[in-house]
C-alpha positions, 0 to 999 in steps of 0.5 A, spaced: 804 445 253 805 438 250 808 440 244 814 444 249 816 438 253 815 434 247 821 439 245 824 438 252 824 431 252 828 430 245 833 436 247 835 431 253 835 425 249 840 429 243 844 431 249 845 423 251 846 421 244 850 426 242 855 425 249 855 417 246 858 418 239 863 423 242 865 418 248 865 412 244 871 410 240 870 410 234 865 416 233 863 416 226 861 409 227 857 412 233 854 416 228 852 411 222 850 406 228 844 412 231 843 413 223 840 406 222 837 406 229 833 412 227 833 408 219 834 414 215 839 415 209 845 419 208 841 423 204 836 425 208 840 427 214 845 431 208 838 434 206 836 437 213 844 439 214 844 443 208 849 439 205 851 433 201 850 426 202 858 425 200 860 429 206 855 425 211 859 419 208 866 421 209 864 423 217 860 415 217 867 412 213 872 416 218 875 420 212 873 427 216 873 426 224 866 430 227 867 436 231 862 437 237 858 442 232 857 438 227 855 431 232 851 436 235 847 437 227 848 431 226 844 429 231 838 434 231 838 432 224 836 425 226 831 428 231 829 433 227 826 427 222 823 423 228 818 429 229 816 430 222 815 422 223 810 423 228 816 422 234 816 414 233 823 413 236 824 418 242 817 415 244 822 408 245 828 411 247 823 416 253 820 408 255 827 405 255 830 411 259 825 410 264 821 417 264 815 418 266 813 423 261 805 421 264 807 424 271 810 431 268 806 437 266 813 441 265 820 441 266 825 446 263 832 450 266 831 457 267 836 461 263 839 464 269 839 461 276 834 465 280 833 466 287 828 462 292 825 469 293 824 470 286 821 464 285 816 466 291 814 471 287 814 467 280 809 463 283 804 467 287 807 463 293 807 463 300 814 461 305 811 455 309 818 452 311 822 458 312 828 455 313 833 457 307 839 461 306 838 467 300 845 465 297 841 459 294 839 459 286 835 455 283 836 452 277 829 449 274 824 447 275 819 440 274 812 440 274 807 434 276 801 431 277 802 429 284 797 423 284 800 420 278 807 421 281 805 417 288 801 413 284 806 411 278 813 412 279 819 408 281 825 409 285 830 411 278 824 415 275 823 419 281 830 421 280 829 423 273 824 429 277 830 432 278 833 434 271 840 436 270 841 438 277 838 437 284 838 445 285 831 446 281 824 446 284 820 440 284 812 443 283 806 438 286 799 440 282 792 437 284 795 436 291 789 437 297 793 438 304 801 436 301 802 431 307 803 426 300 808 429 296 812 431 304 812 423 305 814 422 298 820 427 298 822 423 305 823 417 303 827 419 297 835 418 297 835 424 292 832 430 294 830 436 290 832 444 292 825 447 293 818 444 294 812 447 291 805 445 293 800 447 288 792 446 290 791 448 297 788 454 299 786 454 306 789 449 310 796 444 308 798 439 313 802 440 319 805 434 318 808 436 311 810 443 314 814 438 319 816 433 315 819 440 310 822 443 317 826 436 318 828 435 311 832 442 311 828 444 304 823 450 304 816 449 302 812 454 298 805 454 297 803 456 291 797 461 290 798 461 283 790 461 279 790 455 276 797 450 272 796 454 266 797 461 269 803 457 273 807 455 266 806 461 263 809 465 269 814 459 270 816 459 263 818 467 263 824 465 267 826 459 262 825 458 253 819 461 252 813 457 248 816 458 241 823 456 243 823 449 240 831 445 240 829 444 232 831 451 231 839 450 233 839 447 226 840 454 222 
């Protein structure tokens, strides 16, 4: 499972690269600038691209101006070597971005939207807040560890909880009764989609049901055997275990 969100995490960080290089003013010295950053030779990325290291050097010399395509390449080329590096520099760009990669168990984008009644049945789950409207569709999903969510996230790494868009669910696991991913949900400027509480199996809090009720946010309980059984059922929906974002170099 590691290894997955490993892979979700460079795609993130492909992504905000990629959009640096492509905003900037001069892109190829965007790309030469993330080359040095990760220290690899145009021979290396040329290698991994499956071209020449000429042509590196006239994108980096601005003779060739980069579509998004070959930014794309380009980039994943650089994130590529990193995994076969051991990741040294994604784990400085994650700590600098502020995730918090201890708190998250998983976190994808499903393929296609699907709806909250979908998602019910995805997680073995039960409809504790029955306040919500079927034409909303869920986006993804983020799966954490509740007690080092309260424990150790800030504001800002909070936010990063929500993905690419706030229409996702967030899943709380280990939870004993729910009132304290309900009061932190409360006391957040942003607030997710759907809540998903994972651990009970007899009694939830009242107050977190309440506290569900004044949000305006459905809260599931899911019934799911164990995390591992959850993922797997999750992930149905999103990239499978093997889809890894190394594989868009072909």
């Amino acid at each position: 499972m590691e290894e997955s969100f490993q892979n979700f995490i460079a795609d993130l960080i492909a992504r905000r690269i990629s959009g640096d290089i492509v905003y900037s003013n001069n892109p190829n010295i965007g790309l030469k600038k993330w080359r040095d950053y990760f220290e690899v030779s145009q021979l290396e990325v040329a290698r991994i691209m499956g071209v020449s290291a000429s042509v590196i050097s006239d994108y980096e010399k601005g003779r060739r101006v980069p579509g998004a395509k070959f930014i794309q390449r380009y980039v994943r080329a650089l994130l590529t070597i990193d995994h076969q590096r051991g990741w040294k520099k994604l784990d400085a760009l994650s700590k600098a971005l502020g995730i918090p990669r201890r708190a998250i168990i998983d976190m994808m984008e499903f393929n296609e939207p699907i709806t909250i009644g979908d998602l019910i049945s995805l997680v073995d789950g039960i409809l504790l807040s029955p306040n919500y409207a079927d034409s909303i569709r869920v986006y993804g999903y983020t799966l954490i560890d509740s007690i080092r969510a309260i424990a150790e996230l800030s504001g800002p790494q909070f936010y990063f909880l929500l993905g690419s868009t706030p229409e996702r669910a967030i899943i709380f696991t280990n939870v004993t009764a729910g009132r304290s991913p309900m009061v932190a949900i409360r006391v957040s400027l942003v607030k997710p989609g759907i809540i998903i509480i994972h651990g009970p199996r007899r009694y939830v809090d009242p107050l977190a049901i309440e506290l569900a009720r004044l949000e305006g946010l459905p809260l599931i309980l899911s019934l799911a055997k164990d995390i591992n059984t959850l993922i797997r059922k999750l992930r149905s929906k999103a990239g499978s275990d093997e889809t890894n974002f190394l594989s868009v170099l072909e």
